[in-house]
N, C-alpha and C positions, 0 to 999 in steps of 0.2 A: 333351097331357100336359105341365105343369110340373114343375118341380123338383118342388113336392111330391108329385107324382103317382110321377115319377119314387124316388122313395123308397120307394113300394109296388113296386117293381119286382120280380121276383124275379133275383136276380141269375143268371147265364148268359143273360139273357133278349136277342137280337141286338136292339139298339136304334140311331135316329139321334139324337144330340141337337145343335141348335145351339145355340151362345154366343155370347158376346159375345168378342173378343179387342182389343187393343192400346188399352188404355181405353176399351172401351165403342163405340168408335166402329164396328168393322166385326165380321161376323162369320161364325163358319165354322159347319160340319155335321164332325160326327165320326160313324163308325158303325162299330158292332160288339158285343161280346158285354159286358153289366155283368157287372163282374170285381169291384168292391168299391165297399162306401159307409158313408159316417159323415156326420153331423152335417154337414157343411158343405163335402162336394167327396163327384163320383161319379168312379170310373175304371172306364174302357171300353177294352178290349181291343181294340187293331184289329188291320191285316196288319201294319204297320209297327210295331205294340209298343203298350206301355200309355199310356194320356193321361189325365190326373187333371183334373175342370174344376169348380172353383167352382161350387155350385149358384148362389150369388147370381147369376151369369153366365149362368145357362141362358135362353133365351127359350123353346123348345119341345120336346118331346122326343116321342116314339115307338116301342112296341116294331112289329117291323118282321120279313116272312117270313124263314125260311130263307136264305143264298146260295143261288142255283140250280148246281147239280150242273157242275161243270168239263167241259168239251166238250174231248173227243179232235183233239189236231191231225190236220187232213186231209193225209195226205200229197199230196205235189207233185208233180200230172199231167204236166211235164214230165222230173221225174227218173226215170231208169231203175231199176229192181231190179234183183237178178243170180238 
């Protein structure tokens, strides 16, 4: 899916998209939930807060499952209980 694709998106939809960053030259994957979009930049909600990216910037994108469900820490076989 491209930006344009991406624009049918519906939004809350958890997606990855990468872009381009520091002029073009390298680039990253963002993932999480599309939170808004206009004309000419999408923002995606991740853990760490909202990220706005230039569709021009997009090179691919994807909506993507669920997170899978948080796993219970195991408690520690050598610490005692009382």
């Amino acid at each position: 899916m491209t930006a344009e694709r991406l624009l049918s998106t519906p939004l809350g939809t958890r997606v990855v998209v990468r872009s381009y960053i520091e002029g073009g030259e390298r680039a990253t994957d963002t993932l999480g939930h599309l939170e808004a979009l206009a004309d000419d930049a999408a923002t995606i909600r991740t853990r760490s807060g909202s990220v706005t990216i230039a569709l021009a910037n997009v090179i691919l994108s994807k909506p993507v499952p669920p997170a899978p469900a948080r796993r219970r820490r195991r408690s520690d076989p050598n610490t005692e209980t009382a």
